[in-house]
PDBQT receptor file of N, H, CA, C and O in Angstrom, charges set to zero:
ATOM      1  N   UNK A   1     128.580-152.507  31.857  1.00  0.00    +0.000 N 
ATOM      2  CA  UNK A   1     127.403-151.740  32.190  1.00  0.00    +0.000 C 
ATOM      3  C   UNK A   1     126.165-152.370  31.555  1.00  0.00    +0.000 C 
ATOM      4  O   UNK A   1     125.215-152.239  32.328  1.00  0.00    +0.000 OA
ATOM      5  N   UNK A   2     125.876-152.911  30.597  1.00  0.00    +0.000 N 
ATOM      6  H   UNK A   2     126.647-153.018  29.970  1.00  0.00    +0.000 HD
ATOM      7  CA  UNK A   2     125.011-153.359  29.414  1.00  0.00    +0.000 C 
ATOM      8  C   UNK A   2     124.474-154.716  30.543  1.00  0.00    +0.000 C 
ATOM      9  O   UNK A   2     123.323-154.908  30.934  1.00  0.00    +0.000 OA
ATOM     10  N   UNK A   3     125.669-155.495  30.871  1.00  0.00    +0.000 N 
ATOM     11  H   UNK A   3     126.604-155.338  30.554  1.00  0.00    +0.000 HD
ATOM     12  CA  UNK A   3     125.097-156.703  31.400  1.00  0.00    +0.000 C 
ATOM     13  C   UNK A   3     124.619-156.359  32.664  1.00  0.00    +0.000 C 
ATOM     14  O   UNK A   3     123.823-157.233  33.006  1.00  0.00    +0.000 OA
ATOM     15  N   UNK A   4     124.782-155.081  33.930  1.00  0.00    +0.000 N 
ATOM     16  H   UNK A   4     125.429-154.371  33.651  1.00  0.00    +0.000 HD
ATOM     17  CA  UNK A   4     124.272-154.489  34.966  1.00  0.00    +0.000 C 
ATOM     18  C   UNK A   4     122.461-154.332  34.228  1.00  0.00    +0.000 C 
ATOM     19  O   UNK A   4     121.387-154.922  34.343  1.00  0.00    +0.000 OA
ATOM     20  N   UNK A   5     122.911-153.395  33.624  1.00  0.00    +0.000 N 
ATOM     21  H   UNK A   5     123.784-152.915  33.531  1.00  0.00    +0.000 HD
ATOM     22  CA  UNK A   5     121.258-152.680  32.864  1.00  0.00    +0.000 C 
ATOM     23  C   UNK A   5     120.867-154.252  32.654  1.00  0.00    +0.000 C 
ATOM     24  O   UNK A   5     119.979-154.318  33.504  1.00  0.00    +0.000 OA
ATOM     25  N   UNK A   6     120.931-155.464  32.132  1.00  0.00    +0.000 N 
ATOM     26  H   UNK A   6     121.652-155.411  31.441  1.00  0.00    +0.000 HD
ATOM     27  CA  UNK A   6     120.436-156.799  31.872  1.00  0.00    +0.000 C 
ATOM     28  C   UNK A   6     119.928-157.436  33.081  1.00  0.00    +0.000 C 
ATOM     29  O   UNK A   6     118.827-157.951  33.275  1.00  0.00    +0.000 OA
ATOM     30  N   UNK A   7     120.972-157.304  33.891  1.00  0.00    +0.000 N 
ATOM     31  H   UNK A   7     121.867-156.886  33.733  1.00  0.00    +0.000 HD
ATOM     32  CA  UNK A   7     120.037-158.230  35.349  1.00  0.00    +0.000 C 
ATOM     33  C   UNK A   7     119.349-157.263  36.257  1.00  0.00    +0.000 C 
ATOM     34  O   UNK A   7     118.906-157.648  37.339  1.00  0.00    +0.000 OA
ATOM     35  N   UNK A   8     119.245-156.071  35.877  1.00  0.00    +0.000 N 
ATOM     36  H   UNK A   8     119.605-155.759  34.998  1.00  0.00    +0.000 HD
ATOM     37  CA  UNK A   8     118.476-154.525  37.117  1.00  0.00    +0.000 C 
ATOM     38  C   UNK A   8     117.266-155.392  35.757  1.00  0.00    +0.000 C 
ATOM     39  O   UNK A   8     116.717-156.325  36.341  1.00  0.00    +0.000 OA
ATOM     40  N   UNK A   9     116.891-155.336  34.610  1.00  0.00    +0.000 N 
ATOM     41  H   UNK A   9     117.338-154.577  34.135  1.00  0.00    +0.000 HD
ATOM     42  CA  UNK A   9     115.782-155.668  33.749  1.00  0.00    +0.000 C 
ATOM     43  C   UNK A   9     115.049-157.055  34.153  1.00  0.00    +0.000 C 
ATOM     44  O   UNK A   9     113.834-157.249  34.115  1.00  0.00    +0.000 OA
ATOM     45  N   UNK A  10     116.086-158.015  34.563  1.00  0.00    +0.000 N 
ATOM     46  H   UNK A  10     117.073-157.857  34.593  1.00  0.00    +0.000 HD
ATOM     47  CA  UNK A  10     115.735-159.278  35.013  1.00  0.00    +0.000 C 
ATOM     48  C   UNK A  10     115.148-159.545  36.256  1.00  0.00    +0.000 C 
ATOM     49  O   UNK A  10     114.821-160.673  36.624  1.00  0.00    +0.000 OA
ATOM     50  N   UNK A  11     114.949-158.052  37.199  1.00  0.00    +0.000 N 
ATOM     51  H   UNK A  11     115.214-157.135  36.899  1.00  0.00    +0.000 HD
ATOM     52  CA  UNK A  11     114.710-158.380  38.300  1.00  0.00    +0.000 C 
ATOM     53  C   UNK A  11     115.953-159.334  38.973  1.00  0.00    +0.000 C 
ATOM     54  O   UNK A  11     115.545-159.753  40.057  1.00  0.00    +0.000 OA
ATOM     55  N   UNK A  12     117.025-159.708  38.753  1.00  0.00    +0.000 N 
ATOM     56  H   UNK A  12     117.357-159.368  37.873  1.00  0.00    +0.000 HD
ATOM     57  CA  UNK A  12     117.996-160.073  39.133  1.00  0.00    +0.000 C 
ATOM     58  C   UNK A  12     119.089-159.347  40.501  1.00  0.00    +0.000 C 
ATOM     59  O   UNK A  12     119.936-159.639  41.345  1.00  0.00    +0.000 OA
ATOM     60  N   UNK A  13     118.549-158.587  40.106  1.00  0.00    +0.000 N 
ATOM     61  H   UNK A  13     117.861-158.350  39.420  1.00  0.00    +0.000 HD
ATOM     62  CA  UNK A  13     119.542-157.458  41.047  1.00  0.00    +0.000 C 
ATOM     63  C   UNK A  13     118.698-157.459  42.685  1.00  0.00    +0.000 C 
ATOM     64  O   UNK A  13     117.541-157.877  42.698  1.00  0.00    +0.000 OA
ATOM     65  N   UNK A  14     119.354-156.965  44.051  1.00  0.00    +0.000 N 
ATOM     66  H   UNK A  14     120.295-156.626  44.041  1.00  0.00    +0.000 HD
ATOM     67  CA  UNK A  14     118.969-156.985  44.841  1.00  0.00    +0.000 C 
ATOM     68  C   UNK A  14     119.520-155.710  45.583  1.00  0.00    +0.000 C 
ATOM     69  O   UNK A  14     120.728-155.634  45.357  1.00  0.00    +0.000 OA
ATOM     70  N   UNK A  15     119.269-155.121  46.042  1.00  0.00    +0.000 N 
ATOM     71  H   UNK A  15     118.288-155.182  46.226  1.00  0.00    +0.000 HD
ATOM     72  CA  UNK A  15     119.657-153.661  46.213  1.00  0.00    +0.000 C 
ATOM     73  C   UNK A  15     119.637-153.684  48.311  1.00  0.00    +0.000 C 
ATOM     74  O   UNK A  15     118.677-153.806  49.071  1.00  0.00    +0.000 OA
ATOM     75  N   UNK A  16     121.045-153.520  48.597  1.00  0.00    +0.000 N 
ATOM     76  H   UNK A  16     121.826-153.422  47.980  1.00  0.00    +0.000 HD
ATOM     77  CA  UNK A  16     120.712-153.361  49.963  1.00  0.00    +0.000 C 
ATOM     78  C   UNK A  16     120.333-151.875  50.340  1.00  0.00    +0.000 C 
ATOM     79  O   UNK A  16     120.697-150.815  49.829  1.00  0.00    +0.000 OA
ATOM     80  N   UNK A  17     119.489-152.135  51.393  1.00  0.00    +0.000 N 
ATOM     81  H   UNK A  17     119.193-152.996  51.808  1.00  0.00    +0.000 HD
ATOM     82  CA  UNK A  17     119.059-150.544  52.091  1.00  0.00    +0.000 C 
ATOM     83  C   UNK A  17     118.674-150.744  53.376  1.00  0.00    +0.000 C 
ATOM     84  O   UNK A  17     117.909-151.547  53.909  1.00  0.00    +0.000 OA
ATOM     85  N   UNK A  18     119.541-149.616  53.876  1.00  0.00    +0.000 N 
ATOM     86  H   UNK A  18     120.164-148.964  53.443  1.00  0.00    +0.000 HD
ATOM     87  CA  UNK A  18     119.627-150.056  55.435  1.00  0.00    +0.000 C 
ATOM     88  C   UNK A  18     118.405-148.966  55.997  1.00  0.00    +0.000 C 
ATOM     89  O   UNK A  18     117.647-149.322  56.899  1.00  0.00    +0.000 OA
ATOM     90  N   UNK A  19     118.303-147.617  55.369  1.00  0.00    +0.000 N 
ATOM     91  H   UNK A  19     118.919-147.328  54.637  1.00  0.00    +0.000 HD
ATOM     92  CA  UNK A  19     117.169-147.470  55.831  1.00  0.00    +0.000 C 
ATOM     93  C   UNK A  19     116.866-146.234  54.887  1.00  0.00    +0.000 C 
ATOM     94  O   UNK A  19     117.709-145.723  54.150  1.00  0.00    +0.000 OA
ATOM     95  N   UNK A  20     115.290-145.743  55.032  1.00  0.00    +0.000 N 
ATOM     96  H   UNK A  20     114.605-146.158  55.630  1.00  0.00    +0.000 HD
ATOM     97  CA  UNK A  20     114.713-144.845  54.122  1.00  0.00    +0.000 C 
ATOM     98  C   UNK A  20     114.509-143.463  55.296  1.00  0.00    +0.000 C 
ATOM     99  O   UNK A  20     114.450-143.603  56.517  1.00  0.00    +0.000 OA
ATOM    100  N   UNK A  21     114.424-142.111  54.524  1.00  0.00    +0.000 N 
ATOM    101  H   UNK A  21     114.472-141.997  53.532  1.00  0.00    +0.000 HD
ATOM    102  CA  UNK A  21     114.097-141.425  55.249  1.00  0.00    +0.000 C 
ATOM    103  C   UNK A  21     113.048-140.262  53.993  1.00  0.00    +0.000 C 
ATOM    104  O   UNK A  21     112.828-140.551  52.817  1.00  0.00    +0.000 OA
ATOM    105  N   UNK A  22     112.639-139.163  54.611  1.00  0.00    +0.000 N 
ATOM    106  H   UNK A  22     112.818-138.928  55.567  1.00  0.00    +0.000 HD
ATOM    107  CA  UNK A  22     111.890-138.673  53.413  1.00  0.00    +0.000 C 
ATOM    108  C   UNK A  22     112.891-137.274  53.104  1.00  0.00    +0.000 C 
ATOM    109  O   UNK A  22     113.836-137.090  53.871  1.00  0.00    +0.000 OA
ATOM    110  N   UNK A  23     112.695-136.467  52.157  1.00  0.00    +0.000 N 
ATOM    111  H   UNK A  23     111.927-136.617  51.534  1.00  0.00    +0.000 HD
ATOM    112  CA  UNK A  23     114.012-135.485  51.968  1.00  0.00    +0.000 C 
ATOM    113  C   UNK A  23     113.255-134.958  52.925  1.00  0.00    +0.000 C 
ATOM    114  O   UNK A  23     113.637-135.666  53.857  1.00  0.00    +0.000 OA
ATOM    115  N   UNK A  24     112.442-134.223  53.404  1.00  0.00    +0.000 N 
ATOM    116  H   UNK A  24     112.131-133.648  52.647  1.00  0.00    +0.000 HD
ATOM    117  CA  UNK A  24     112.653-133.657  54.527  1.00  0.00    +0.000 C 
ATOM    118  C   UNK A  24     113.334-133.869  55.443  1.00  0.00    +0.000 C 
ATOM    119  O   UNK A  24     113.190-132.969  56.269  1.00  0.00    +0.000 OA
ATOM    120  N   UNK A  25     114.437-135.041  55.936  1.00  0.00    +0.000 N 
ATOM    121  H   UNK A  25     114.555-135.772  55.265  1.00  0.00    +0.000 HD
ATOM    122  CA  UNK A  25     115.192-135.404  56.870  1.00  0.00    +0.000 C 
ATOM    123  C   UNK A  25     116.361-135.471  56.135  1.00  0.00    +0.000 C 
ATOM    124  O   UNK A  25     117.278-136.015  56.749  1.00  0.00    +0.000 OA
ATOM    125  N   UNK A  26     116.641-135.069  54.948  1.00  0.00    +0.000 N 
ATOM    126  H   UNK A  26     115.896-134.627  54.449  1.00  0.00    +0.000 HD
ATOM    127  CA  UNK A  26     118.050-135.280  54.503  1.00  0.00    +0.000 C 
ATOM    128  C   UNK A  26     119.280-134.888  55.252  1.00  0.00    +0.000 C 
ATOM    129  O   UNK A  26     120.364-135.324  54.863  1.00  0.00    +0.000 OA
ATOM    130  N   UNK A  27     119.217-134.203  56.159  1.00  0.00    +0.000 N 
ATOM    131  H   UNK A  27     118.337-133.849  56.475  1.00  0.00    +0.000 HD
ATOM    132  CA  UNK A  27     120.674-134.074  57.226  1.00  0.00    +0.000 C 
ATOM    133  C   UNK A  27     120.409-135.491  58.342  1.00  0.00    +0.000 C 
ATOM    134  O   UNK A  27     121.424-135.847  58.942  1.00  0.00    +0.000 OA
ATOM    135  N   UNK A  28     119.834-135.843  58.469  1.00  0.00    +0.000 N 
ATOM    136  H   UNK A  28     119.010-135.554  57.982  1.00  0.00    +0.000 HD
ATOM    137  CA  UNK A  28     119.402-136.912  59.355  1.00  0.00    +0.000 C 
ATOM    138  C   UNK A  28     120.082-138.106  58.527  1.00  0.00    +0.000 C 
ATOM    139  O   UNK A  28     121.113-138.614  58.968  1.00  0.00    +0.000 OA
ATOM    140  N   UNK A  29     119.592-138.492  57.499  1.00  0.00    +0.000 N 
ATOM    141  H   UNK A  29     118.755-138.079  57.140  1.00  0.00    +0.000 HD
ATOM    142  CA  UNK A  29     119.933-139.227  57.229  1.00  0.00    +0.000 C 
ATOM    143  C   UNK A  29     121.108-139.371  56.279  1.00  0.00    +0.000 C 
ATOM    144  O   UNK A  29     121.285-140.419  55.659  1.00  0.00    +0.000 OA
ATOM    145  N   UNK A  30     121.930-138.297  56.160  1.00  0.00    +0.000 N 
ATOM    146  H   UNK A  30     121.786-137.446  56.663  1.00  0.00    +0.000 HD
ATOM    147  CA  UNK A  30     123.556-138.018  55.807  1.00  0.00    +0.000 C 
ATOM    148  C   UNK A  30     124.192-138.687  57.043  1.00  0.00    +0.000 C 
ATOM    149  O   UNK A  30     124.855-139.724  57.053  1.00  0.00    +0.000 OA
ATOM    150  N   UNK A  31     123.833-137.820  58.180  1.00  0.00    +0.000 N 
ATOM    151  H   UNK A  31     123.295-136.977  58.171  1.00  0.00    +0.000 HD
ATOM    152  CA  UNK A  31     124.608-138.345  59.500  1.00  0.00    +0.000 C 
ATOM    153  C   UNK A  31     124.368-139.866  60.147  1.00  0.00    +0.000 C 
ATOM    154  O   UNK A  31     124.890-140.444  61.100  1.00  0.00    +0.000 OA
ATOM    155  N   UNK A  32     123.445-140.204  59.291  1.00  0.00    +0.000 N 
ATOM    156  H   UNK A  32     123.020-139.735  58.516  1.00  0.00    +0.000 HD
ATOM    157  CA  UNK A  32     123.222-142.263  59.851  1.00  0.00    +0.000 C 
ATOM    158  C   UNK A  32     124.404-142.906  58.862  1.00  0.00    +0.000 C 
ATOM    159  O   UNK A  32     124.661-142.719  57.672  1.00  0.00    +0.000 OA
ATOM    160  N   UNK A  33     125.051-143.810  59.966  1.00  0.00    +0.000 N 
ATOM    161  H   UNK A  33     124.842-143.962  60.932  1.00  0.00    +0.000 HD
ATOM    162  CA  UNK A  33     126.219-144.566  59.372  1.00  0.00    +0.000 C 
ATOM    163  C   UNK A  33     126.086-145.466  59.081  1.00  0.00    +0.000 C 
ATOM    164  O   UNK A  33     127.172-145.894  58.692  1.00  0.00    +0.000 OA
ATOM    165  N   UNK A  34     124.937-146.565  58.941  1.00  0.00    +0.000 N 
ATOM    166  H   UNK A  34     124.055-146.217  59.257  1.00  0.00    +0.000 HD
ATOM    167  CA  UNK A  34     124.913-147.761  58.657  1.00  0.00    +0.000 C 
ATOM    168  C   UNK A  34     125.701-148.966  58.266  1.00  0.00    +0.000 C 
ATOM    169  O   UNK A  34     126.681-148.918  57.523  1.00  0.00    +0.000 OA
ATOM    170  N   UNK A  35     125.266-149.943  58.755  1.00  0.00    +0.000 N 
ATOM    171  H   UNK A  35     124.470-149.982  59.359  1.00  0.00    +0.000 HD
ATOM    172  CA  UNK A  35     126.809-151.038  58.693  1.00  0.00    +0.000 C 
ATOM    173  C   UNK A  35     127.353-151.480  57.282  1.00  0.00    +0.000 C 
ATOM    174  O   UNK A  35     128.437-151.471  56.698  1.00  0.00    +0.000 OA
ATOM    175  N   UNK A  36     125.768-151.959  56.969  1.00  0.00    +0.000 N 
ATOM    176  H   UNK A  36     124.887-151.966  57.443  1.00  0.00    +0.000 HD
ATOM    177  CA  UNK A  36     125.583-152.511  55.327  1.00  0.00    +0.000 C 
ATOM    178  C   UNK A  36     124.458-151.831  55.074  1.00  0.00    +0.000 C 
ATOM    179  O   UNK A  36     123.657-151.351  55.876  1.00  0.00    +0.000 OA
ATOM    180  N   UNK A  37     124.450-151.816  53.186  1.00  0.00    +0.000 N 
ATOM    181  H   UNK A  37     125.101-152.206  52.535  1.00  0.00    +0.000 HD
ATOM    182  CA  UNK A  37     123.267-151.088  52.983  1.00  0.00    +0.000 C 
ATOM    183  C   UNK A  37     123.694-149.843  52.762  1.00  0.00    +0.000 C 
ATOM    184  O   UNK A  37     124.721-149.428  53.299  1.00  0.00    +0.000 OA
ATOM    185  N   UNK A  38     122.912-149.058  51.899  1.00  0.00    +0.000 N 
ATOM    186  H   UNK A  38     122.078-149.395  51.463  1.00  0.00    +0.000 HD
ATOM    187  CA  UNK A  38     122.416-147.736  51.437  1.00  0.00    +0.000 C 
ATOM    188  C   UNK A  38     121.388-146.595  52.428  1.00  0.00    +0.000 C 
ATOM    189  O   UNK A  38     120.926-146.929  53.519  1.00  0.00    +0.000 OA
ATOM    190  N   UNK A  39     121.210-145.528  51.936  1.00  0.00    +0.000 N 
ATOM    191  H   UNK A  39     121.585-145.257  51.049  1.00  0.00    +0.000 HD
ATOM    192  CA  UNK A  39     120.520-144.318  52.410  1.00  0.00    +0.000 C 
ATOM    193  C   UNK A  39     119.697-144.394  51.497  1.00  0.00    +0.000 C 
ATOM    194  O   UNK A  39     120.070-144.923  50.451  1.00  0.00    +0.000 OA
ATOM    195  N   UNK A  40     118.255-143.864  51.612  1.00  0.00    +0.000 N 
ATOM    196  H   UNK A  40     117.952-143.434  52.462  1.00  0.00    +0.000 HD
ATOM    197  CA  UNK A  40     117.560-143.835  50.542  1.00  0.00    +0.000 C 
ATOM    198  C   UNK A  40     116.469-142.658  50.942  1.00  0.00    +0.000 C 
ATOM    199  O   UNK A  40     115.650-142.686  51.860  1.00  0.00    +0.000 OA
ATOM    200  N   UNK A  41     116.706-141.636  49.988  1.00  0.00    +0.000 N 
ATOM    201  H   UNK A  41     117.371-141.613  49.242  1.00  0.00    +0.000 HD
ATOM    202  CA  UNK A  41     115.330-140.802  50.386  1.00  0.00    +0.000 C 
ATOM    203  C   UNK A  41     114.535-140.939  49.585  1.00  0.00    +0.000 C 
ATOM    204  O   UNK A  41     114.779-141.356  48.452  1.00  0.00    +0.000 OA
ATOM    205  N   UNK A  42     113.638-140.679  49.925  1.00  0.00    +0.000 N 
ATOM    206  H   UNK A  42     113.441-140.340  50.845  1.00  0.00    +0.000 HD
ATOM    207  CA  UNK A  42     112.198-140.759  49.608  1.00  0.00    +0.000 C 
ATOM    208  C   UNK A  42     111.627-139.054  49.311  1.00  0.00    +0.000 C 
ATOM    209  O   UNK A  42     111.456-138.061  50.018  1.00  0.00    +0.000 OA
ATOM    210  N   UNK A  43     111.417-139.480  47.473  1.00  0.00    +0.000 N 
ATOM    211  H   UNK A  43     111.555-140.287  46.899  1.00  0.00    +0.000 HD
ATOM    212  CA  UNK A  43     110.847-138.180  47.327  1.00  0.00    +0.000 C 
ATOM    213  C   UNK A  43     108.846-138.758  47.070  1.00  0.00    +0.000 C 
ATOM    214  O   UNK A  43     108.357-139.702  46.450  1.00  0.00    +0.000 OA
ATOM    215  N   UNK A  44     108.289-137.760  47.804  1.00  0.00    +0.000 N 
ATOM    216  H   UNK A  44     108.686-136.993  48.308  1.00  0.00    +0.000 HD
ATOM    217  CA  UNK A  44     106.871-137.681  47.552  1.00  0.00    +0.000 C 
ATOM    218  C   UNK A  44     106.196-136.881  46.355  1.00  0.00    +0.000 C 
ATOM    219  O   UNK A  44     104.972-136.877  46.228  1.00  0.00    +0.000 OA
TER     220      UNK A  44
């Protein structure tokens, strides 16, 4: 975990995301299946 927390610090890390939605769409974007990649809501 220590060496994760080391390269997320290094900017090392690269985070897939297949797509963003805002929580107002959080059932929307539960039900998207995406191939690769993450869900990501978006809090305002």
């Amino acid at each position: 975990m220590t060496e994760l927390a080391a390269l997320a610090s290094a900017g090392r890390l690269t985070p897939s995301v297949a797509a963003t939605f805002p929580l107002e769409q959080a059932a929307t974007a539960q039900s998207t299946k995406p191939g690769t990649g993450k869900i990501v809501l978006v809090v305002d």
